[in-house]
NUBALO-680401 format. One line per field, with one value per residue (C-alpha): residue number from 0; x, y, z. Coordinates in steps of 0.001 Angstrom, whole numbers, plus 524288, in hexadecimal, padded with zeros to 5 digits. Example, Ala and Ser with C-alpha at 12.3 -4.5 7.8 and 13.67 -1.06 7.14 Angstrom:
2
pos: 0	1
px: 8300C	83566
py: 7EE6C	7FBDC
pz: 81E78	81BE4
***
This chain:
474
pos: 0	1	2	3	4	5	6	7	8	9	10	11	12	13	14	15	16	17	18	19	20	21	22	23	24	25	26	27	28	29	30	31	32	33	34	35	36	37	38	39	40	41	42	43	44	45	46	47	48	49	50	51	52	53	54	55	56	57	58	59	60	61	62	63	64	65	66	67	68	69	70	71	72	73	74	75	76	77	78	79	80	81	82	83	84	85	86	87	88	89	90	91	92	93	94	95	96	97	98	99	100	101	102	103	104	105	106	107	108	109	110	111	112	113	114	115	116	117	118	119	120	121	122	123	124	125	126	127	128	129	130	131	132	133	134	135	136	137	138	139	140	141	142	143	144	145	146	147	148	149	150	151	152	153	154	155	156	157	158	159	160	161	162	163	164	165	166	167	168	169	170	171	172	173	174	175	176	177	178	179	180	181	182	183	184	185	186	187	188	189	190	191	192	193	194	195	196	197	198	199	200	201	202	203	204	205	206	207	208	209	210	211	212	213	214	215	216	217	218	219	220	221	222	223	224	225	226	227	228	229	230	231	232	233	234	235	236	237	238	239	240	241	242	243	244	245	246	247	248	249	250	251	252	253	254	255	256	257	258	259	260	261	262	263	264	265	266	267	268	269	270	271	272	273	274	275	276	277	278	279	280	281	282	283	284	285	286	287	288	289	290	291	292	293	294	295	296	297	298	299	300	301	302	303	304	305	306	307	308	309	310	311	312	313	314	315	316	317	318	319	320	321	322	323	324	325	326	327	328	329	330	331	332	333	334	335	336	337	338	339	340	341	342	343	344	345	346	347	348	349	350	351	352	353	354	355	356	357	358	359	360	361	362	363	364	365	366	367	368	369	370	371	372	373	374	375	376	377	378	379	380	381	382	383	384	385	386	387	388	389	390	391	392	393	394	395	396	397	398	399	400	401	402	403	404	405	406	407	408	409	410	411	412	413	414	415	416	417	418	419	420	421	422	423	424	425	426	427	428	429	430	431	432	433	434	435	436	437	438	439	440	441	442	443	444	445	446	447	448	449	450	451	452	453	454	455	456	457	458	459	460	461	462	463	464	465	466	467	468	469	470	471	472	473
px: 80000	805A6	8078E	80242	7F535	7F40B	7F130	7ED97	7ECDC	7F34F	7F095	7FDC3	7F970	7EAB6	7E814	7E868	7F66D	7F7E0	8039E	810E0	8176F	80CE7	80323	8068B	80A99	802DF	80936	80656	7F857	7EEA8	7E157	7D816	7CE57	7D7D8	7DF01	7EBD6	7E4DD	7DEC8	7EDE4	7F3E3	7E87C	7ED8E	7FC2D	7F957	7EDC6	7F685	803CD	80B08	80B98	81933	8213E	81F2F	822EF	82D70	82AF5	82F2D	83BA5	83F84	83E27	84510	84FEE	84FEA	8522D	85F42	86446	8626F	86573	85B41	84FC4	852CA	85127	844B4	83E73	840A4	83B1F	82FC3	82D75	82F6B	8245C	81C39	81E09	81ADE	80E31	80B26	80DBB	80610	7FAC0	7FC0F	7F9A9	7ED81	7E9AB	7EC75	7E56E	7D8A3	7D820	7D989	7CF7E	7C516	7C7BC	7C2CD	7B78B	7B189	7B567	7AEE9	7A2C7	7A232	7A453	7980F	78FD8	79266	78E31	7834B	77D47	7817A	7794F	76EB6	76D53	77037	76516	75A91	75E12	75AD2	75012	749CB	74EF3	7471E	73B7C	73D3F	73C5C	73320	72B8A	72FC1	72D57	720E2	71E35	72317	719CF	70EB1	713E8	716FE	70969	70398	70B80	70587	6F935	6F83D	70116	70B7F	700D0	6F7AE	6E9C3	6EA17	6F474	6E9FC	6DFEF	6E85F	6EB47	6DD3A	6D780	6CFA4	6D1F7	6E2E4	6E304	6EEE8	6F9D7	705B1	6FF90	6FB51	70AF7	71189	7099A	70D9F	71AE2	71B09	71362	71F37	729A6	72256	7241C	73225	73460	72CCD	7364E	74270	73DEB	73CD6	7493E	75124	74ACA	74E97	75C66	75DB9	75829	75FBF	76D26	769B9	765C9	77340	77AF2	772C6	777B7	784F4	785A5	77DEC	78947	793E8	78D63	78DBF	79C51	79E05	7983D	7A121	7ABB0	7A7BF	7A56C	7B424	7B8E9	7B20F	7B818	7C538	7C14B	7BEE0	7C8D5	7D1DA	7CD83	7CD14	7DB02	7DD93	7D735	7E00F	7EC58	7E936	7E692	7F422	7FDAC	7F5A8	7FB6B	808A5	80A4A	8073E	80F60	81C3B	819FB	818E4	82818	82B38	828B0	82E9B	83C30	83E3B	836F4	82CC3	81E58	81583	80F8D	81C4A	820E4	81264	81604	824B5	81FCB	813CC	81D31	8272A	81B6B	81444	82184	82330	816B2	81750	825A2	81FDE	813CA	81E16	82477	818C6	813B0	81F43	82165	8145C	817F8	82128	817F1	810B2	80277	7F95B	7F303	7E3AD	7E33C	7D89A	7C8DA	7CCAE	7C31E	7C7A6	7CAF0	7BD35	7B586	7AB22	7A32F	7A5D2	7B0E0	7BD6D	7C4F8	7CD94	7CA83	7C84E	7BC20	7AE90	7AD13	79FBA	794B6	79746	78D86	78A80	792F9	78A94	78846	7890F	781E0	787E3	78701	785DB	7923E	793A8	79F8E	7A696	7A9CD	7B518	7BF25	7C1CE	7C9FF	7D61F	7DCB8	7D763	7D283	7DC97	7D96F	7D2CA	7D2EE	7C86D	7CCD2	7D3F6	7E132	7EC89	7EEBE	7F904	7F1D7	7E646	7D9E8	7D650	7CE86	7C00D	7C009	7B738	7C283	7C10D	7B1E1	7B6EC	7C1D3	7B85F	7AE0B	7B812	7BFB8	7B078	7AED7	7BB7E	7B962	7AD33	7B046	7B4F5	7AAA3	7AD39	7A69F	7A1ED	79E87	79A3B	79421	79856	7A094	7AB73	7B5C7	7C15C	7BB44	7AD95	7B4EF	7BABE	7AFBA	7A58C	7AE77	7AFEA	7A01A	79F93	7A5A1	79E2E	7A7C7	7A66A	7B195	7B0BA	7ACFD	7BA69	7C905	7CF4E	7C4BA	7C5A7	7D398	7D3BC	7C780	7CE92	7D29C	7E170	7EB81	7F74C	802FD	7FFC9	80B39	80116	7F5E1	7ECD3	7E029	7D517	7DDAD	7DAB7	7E4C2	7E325	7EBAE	7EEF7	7EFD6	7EF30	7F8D2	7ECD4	7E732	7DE10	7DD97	7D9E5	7D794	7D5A8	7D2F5	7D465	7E1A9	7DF0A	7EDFB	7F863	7F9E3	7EC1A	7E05A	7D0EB	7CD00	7C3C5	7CF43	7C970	7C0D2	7C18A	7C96C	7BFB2	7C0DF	7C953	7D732	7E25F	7F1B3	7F640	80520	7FE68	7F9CD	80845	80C4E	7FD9A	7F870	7F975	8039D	7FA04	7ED59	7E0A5	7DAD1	7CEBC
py: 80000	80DCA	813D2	820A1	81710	81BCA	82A08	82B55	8208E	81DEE	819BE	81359	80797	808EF	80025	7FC1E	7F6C5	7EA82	7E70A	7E1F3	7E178	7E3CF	7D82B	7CA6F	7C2BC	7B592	7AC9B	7B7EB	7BA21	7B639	7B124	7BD93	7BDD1	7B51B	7B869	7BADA	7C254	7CBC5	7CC8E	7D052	7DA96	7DF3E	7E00B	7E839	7F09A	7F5E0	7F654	80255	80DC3	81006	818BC	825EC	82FC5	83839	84583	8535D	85472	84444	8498D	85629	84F7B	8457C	8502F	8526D	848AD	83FF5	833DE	838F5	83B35	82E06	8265B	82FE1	82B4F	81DF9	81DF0	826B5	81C83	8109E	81670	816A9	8092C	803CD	80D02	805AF	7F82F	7FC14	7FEB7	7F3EE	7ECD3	7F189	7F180	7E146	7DFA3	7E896	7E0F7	7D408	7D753	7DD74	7D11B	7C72D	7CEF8	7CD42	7BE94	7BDBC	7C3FA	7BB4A	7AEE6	7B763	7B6FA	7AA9E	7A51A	7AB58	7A674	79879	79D2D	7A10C	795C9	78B27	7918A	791CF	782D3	77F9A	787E3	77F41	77382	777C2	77868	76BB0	76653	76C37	767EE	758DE	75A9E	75FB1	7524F	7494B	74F5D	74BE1	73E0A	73BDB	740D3	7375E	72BCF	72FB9	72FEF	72416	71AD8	71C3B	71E07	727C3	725F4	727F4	71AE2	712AB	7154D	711FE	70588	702E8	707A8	6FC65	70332	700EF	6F267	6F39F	6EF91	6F49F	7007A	701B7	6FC99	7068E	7126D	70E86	70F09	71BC0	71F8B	71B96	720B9	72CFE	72D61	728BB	733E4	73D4B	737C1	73AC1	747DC	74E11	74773	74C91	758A0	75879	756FC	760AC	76A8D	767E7	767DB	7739E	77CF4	7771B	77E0C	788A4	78C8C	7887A	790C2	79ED8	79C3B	79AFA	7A761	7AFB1	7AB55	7B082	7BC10	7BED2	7BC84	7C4DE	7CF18	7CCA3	7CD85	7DC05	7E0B3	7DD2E	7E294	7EFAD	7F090	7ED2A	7F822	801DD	7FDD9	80066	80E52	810F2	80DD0	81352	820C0	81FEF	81C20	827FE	8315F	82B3A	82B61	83AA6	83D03	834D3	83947	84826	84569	83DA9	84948	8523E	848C1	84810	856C4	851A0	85003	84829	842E7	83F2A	8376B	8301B	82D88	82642	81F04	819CD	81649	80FC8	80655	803E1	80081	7F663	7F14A	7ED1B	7E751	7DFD8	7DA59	7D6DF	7CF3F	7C8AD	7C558	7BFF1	7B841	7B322	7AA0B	7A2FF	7A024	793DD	7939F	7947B	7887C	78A90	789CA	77EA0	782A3	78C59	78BD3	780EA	789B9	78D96	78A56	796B9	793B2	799D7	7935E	7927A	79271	79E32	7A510	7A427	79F05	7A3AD	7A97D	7A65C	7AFA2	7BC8C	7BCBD	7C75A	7C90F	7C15A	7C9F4	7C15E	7C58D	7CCB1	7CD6A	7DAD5	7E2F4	7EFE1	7F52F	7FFA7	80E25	80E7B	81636	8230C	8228E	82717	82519	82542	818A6	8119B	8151C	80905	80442	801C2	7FCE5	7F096	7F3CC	7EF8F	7E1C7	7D8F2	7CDBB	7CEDB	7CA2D	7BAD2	7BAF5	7B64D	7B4BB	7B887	7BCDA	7CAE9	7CC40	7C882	7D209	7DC97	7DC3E	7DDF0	7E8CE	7EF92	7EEB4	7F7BA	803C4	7FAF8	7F9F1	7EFA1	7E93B	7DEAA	7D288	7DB53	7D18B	7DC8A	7E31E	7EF94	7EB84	7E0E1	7DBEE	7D485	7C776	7CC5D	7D3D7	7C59B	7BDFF	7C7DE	7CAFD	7BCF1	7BC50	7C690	7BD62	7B253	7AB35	7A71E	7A844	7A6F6	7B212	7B44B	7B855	7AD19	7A2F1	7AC15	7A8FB	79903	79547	79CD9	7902C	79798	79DD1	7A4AE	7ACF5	7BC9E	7BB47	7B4F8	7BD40	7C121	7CA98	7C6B4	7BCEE	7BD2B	7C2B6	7BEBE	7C788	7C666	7B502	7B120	7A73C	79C03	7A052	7AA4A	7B7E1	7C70C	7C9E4	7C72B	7D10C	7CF7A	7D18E	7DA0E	7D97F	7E3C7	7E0C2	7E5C5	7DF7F	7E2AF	7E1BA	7E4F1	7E6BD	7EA69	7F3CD	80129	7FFB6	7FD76	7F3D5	7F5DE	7F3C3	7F1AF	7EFCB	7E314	7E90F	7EE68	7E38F	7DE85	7D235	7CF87	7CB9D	7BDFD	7B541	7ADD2	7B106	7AA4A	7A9B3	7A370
pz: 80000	7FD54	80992	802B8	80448	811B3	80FDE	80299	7FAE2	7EDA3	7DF72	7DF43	7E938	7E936	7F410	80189	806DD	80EFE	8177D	813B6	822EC	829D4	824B1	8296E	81FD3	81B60	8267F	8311A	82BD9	833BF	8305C	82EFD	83BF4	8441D	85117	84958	83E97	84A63	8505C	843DE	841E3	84E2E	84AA0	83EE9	844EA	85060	849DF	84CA3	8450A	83E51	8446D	84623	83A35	83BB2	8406B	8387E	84375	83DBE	82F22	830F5	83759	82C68	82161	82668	81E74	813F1	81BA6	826DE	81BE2	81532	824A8	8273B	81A5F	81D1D	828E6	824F1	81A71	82269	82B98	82034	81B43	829D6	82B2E	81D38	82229	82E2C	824C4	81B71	8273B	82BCC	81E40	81B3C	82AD3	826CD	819B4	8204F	82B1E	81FBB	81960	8247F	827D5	81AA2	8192A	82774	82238	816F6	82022	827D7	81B92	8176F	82721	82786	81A4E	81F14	82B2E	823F5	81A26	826F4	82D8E	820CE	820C1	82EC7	82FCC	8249D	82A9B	835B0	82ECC	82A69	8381D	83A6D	8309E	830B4	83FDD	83CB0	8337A	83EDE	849CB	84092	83DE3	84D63	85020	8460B	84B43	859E3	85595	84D8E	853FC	84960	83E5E	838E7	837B2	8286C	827EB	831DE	828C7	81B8B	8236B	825C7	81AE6	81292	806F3	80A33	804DE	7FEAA	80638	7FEB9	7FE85	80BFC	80F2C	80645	80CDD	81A45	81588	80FF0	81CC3	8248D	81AD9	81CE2	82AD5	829D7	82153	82A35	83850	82C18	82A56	8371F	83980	82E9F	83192	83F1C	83D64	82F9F	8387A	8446A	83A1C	8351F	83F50	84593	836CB	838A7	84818	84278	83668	83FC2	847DC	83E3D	83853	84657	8482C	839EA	83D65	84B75	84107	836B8	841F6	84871	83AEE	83966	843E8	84037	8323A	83884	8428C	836F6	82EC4	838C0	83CB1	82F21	82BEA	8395A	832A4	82682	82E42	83639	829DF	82349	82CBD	82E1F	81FBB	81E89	8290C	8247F	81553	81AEC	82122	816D8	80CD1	81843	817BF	8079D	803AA	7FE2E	7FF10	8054A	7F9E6	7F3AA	7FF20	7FE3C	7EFC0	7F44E	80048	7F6D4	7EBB3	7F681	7FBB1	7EE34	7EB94	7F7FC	7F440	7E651	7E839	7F49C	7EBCD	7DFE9	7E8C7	7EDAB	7DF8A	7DBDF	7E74A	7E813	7DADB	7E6AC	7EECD	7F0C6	7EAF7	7F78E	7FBF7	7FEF9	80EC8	814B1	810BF	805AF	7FAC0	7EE6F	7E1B4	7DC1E	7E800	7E8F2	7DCD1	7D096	7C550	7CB81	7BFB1	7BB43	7B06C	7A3CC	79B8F	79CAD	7AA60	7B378	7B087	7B833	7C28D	7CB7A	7D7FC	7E33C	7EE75	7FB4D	80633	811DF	8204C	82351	8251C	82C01	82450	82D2D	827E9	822AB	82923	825A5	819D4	81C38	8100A	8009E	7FBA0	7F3F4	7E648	7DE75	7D0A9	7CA50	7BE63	7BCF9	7BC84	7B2D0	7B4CA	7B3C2	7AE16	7A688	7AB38	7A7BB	79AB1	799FC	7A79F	7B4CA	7BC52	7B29F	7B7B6	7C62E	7C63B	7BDA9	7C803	7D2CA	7CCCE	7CBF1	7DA96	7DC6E	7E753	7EDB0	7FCAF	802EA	80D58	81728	81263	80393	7F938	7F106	7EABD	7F178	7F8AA	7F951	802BF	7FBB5	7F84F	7F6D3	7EBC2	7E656	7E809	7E1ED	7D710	7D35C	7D424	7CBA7	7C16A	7C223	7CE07	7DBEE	7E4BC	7F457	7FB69	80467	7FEE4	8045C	7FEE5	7F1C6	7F0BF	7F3F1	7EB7D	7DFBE	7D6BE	7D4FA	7DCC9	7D6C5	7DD0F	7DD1C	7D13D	7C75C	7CC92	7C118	7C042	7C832	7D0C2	7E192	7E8DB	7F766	80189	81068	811CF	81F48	81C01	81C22	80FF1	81398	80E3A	811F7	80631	7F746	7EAF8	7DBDA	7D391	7C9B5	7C41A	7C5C7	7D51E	7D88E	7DD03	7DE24	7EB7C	7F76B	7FFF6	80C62	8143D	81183	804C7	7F856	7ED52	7E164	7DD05	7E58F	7E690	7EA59	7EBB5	7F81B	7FE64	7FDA3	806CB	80988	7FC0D	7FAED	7EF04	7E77E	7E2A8	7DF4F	7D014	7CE05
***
């Protein structure tokens, strides 16, 4: 992320930064929600600010030679790059925490529909009881009455008109098979009912511990958030302070000392992701961990591209629990600037295929806001955004990142990445993800990155050390 980012913004990285000290790395990571996800939240939400910036006396003394000015603007510059890694930080932890509060709202929606649908089925198996207990009252009250037999079998028995035997025998037996099947009923009914109402309890509670969940996971969401608006805030006046000495130090201006520190850490960044690309051919190809989805597993044709794609159909609209989205804090820096056009890509899109319509219909949601749990059409969070824009042509794909990434029939390193490939960032080292968005070529992705920040185009150079080496094609 440009450090100019923090005060102003810039068309040179036009997008949100994530940590290259300060986020843990893959083995470190810690399973979003869990004890050591909360401690390393912690760590990064409480480190200290960089040290202070020197004062006019510390810069004046500095001028007095060129040795002195060179050390001061180190310095000044080194307190820059930690207030940036202090922010990256904050930035990978808010993303992370946005990112399990909308997977726990989906788990949320998903419960209570299970709920819903357990509880239709034993409230008819109910009725079914009911109704076979109904039939076996009458049977038990005919059986009292008679001795074991109705008054309407005595008088077939009697009857003088009944001399046929067979047929006299073969009534009586569909008599009894009638009662047989009446005890089999309320029986069967019995236990159905009894089976289901026990699903139904099962599934209301696995939807209110889904819910205490989703609700934990909110609060860490906004605590996150807030945490990171506060950081954003502090670098903002560090920054105008240092460039101000900075400027005072060389005899220049403020803006031209912006303009070096930006082109020093664009710099960092794109050598940093260069050397992750190429690396990533090196790696070993990821092994799906136990309970991912099989390649294709979702619905939808799980081949790659190429041929006649499905019929486009409309993006489905899932239905949401409702969400009470907080107001934003006050902005205290520009939007990063978003594209809205595809930009110039490295590899052309596939020909005849679906993966042009999926990447099309995301591209179209760019400057939308990002919503915990969105699955459109409004709104979006990062694999709402996937999973609609794969609807969109004609696909189905699982609703979360990580399943998005392990039901994808191909994974390749970030080296061989081509246009509408997933890239998945911030592994917890047993294959779950933060986060996942859409290459669009050129080292940029389409993505919902997180709350507060709305969809478009971003910069994967600055989301270095957290994006992850092999990404998923379907």
């Amino acid at each position: 992320m440009s450090l100019r980012f923090l005060v102003r913004g810039t068309t040179a990285i036009a997008c949100v930064a994530f940590a290259t000290t300060a986020v843990l790395s893959p083995a470190q990571a810690a399973v979003p929600g869990s004890p050591a996800a909360s401690q390393s939240l912690g760590s990064l939400a409480f480190a200290p600010m960089s040290p202070a910036i020197p004062s006019d006396n510390d810069i004046a003394k500095a001028k007095q030679s060129e040795a002195a000015t060179a050390a001061e603007s180190a310095k000044i510059d080194a307190i820059l790059s930690s207030a940036n890694d202090r922010l990256q930080g904050t930035n990978a932890t808010a993303m992370r925490a946005n990112n399990t509060y909308s997977d726990a709202l989906t788990a949320l929606s998903e419960r209570r529909a299970t709920a819903e649908t357990a509880k239709a089925k034993a409230d008819a198996a109910a009725k079914e009881y009911k109704s076979a207990k109904a039939a076996m009252g009458h049977l038990a009250g005919n059986l009292y009455k008679s001795g074991g037999m109705n008054l309407d079998v005595q008088t077939f028995l009697v009857s003088s008109n009944a001399d046929d035997a067979m047929y006299q025998a073969s009534t009586l037996m569909a008599l009894t098979n009638n009662r047989t099947a009446t005890f089999a009923s309320a029986e069967a009914a019995a236990a159905t009912s009894a089976a289901l109402q026990a699903q139904a309890q099962e599934a209301q509670k696995a939807a209110d511990n889904a819910a205490k969940a989703a609700e934990e996971s909110k609060s860490a969401a906004q605590s996150a958030t807030d945490q990171q608006a506060t950081v954003v805030k502090e670098n903002q006046a560090q920054r105008d302070a240092a460039l101000k000495q900075l400027a005072t130090l060389h005899n220049t201006t403020v803006e031209l000392e912006g303009a070096r520190v930006d082109a020093i850490t664009k710099k960092a960044q794109e050598d940093a992701l260069a050397a992750q690309i190429k690396n990533s051919a090196n790696l070993p190809a990821p092994v799906a961990p136990p309970g991912a989805p099989s390649p294709g597993q979702g619905g939808g044709n799980s081949g790659q591209g190429g041929g006649n794609p499905p019929p486009v159909q409309p993006p489905v609209t899932q239905p949401q629990p409702p969400v009470t989205q907080p107001d934003p804090p006050a902005p205290v820096v520009p939007v990063p600037p978003v594209t809205t056009t595809p930009p110039p890509v490295t590899t052309p899109p596939p020909s005849g295929s679906y993966i042009n319509a999926m990447v099309s219909y995301a591209m179209a949601q760019s400057g939308k806001p990002y919503a915990w749990g969105g699955n459109g059409p409004n709104a979006f969070d990062c694999s709402g955004l996937v999973q609609q824009a794969f609807a969109a042509a004609g696909k189905s794909v699982p609703r979360t990142g990580t399943a998005q990434y392990w039901a994808a029939p191909t994974r390749v390193p970030l080296s061989q990445a081509q246009y509408g490939d997933l890239v998945v960032f911030d592994s917890d080292g047993n294959g779950n993800f933060g986060h996942i968005a859409i290459y669009v070529g050129n080292g940029q992705v389409v993505q919902a990155l997180y709350y507060g920040f709305p969809l478009g185009v971003y910069s994967i150079s600055s989301m270095t050390n957290i994006v992850y080496p092999y990404v998923a094609r379907y």
